[in-house]
Structure formats: C-alpha cells, structure tokens
C-alpha positions in Angstrom: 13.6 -16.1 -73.6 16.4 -13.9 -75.1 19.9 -14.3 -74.4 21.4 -12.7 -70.9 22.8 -8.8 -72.3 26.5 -9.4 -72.3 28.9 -7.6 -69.6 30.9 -5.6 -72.3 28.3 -4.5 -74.4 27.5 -1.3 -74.7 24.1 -0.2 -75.5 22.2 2.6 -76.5 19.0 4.0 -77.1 17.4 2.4 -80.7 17.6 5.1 -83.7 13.7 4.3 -83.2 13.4 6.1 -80.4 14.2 9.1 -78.9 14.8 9.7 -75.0 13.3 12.8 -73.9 11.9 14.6 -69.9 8.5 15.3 -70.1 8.8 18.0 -68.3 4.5 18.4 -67.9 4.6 14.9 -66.5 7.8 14.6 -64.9 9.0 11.6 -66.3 11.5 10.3 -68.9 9.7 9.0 -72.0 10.6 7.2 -75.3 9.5 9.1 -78.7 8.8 7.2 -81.6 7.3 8.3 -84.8 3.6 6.6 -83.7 3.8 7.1 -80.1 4.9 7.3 -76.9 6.3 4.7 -74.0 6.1 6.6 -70.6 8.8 4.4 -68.4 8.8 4.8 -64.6 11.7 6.6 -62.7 14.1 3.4 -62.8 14.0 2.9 -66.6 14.2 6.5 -67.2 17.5 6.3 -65.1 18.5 3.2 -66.7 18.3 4.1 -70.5 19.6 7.4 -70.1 22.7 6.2 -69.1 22.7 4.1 -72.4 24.1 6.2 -74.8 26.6 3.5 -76.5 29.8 4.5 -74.8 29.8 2.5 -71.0 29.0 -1.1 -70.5 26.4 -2.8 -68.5 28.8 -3.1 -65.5 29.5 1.0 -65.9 26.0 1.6 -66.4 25.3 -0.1 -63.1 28.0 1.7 -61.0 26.8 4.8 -61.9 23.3 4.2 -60.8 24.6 2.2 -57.7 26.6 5.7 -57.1 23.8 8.2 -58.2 21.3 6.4 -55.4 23.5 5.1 -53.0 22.8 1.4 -53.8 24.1 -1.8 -54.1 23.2 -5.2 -55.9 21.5 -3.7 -58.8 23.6 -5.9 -61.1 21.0 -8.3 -61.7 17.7 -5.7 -61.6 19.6 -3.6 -64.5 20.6 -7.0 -66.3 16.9 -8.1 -66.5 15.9 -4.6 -68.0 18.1 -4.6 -70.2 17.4 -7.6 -71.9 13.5 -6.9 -71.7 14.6 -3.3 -73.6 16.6 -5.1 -76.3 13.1 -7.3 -76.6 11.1 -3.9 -77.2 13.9 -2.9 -79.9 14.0 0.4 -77.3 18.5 -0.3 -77.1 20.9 -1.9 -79.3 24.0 -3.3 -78.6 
C-alpha cells in the first residue's frame, strides 16, 4: 500500500504520458508511447486539473465547485495515490 498523497503536493501529469480529449470517443485519455489508458469522466476531471501548480486540497475545490459537490476530499485522495502507483502523476 503506498503512502497517503500529501496535502501540499502538487502533482502533475507524468512526462510519460500525455493528457489528451478524444474527441471520437468523448473521453479524456492518457497517451503513452505503446498505448493508450481510456479513464472514465471522474479521472479525466481529476488529472486534468493536475498540471503541477495547485495542491490536492485546490484540486479538490475546484472539482467540488465545477459539479456542485462536497466531500470529495477522500474519493480524489484515493485516486491520487492509485495514479502515482500507475506512474500516470508525479509529485
């Protein structure tokens, strides 16, 4: 089990991987040199907002803003730290 992401980091899409809309598909998608991961509408929204310059707790606002939500704290937290395991952020 990896280590819980830390409030003030900041993460951001790997140098691996590129975040890009499929537009054909209509979904966000990760690039890498041998592939593609297709993520679902919630990790789309998630990793786009990781681009190295907000922390987890900004990151969360904004998507608690964008959708009119609350207590997503803990559901961005946890897919965050399963990102970091894929090597898809880093800190």
């Amino acid at each position: 089990m990896s280590a819980p992401v830390a409030a003030d980091a900041c993460p951001r899409v790997s140098r691996r991987f590129r975040l890009q809309w499929e537009e054909a598909q209509s979904v966000w998608v990760l690039l890498y040199p041998e592939g593609m991961v297709k993520l679902n509408q919630s990790a789309g929204e998630i990793l786009r907002r990781c681009d190295g310059s907000r922390t987890v707790p900004a990151i969360v606002a904004d998507l608690e803003l964008a959708f009119g939500a609350s207590g997503l704290a803990g559901d961005v937290a946890k897919f965050l730290e399963l990102a970091r395991g894929q090597q898809w952020i880093e800190m």
